[in-house]
One Martini backbone bead per residue (centre of mass of N, CA, C, O) as a GRO file, in nm:
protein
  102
    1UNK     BB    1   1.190  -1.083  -0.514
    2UNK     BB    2   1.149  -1.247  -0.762
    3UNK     BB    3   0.798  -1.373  -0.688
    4UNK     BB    4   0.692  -1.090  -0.641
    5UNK     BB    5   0.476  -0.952  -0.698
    6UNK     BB    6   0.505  -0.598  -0.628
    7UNK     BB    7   0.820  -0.639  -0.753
    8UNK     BB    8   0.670  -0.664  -1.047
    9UNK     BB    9   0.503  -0.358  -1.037
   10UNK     BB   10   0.788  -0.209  -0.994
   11UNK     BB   11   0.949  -0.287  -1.234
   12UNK     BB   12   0.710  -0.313  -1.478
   13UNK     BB   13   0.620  -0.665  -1.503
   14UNK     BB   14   0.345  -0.539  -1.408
   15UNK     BB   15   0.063  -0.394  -1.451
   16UNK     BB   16  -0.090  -0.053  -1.350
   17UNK     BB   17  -0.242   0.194  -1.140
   18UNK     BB   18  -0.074   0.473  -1.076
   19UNK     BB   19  -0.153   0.693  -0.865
   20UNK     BB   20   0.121   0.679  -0.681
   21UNK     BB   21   0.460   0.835  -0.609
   22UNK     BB   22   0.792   0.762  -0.441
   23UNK     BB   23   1.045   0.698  -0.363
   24UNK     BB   24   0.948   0.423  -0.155
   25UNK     BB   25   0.639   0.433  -0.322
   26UNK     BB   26   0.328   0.279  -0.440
   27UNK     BB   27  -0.010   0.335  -0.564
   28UNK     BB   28  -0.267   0.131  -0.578
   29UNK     BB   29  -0.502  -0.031  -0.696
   30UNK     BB   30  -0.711  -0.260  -0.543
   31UNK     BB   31  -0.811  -0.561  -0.735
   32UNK     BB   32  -0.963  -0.664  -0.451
   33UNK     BB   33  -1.189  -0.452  -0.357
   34UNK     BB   34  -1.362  -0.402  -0.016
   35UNK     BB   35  -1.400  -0.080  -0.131
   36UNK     BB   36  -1.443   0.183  -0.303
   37UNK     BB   37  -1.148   0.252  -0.129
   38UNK     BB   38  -0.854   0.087  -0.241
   39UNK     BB   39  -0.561   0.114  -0.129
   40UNK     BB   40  -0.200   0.069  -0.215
   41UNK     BB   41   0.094   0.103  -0.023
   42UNK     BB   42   0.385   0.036  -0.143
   43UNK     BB   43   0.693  -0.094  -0.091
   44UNK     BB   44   0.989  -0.092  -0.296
   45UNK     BB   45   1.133  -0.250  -0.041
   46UNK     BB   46   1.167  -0.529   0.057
   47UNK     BB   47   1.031  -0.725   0.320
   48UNK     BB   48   1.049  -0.953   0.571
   49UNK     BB   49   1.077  -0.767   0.824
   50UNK     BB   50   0.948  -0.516   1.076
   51UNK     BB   51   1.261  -0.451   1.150
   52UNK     BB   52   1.359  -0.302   0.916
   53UNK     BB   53   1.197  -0.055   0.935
   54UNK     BB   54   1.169   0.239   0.914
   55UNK     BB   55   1.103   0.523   1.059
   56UNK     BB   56   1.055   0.697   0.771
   57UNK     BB   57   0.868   0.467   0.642
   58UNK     BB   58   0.646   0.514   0.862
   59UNK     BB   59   0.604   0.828   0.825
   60UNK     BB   60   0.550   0.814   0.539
   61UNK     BB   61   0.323   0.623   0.497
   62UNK     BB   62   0.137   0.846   0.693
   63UNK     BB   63   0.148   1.096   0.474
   64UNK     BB   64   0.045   0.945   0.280
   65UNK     BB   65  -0.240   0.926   0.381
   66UNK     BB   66  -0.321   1.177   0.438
   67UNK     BB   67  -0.281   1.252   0.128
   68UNK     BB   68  -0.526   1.121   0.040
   69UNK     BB   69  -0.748   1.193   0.218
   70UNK     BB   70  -0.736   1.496   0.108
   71UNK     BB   71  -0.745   1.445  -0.194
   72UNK     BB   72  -1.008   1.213  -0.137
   73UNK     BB   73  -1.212   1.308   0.054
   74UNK     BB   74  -1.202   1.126   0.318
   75UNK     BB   75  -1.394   1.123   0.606
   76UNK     BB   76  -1.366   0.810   0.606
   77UNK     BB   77  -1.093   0.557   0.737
   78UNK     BB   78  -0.878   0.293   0.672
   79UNK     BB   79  -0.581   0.140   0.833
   80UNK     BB   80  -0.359  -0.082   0.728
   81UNK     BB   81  -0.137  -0.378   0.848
   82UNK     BB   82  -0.013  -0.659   0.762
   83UNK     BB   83   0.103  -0.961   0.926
   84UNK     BB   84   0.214  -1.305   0.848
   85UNK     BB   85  -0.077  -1.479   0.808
   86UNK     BB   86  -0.235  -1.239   0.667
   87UNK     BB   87  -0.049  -1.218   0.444
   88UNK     BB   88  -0.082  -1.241   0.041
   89UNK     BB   89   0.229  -1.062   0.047
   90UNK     BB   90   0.520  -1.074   0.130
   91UNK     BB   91   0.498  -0.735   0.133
   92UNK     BB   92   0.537  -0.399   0.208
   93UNK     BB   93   0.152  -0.297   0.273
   94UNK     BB   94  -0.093  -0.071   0.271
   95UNK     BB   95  -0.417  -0.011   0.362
   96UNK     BB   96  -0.693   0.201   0.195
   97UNK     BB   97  -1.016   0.276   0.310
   98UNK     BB   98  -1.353   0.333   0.178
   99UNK     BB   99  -1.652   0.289   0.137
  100UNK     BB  100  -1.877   0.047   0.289
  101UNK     BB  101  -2.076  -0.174   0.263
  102UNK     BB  102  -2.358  -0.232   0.450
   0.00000   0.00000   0.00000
């Protein structure tokens, strides 16, 4: 999508800081996070509707989130997902939060 903020970070139109990449995803820290831990888990690939997910993209990005879980020992973490009027950003992303000021 050529207006997709996400699709320009992918493409390195936006600055960001990578904390880790696959062939299918990128991790970056979220801008306005809500928690000591915010991490965006954007997938490289623009979807406009989540049955277009494949499968293995839904598997990966679950093991992206345990492999951060355990990298960032990270004891209690919520994993999110948005999608349709909840969402910011128009582009397949999971939130990775954890630290939350109580």
């Amino acid at each position: 999508m050529k207006d997709c903020i996400f699709c320009k970070v992918i493409k390195g139109e936006l600055p960001s800081k990578k904390i880790k990449e696959t062939n299918n995803f990128v991790i970056i820290p979220d801008i306005k996070p809500s928690a000591k831990t915010h991490l965006l888990i954007i997938s490289k690939t623009h979807f406009d509707d989540l049955k277009s997910v494949t499968d293995e993209l839904w598997n990966e990005a679950l093991k992206i989130i345990l492999d951060l879980q355990k990298d960032l020992g990270l004891d209690e973490f919520q994993f999110r997902v948005n999608w349709g009027k909840l969402l910011e950003v128009n582009h397949l992303h999971f939130h990775l939060l954890s630290g939350f000021n109580n």
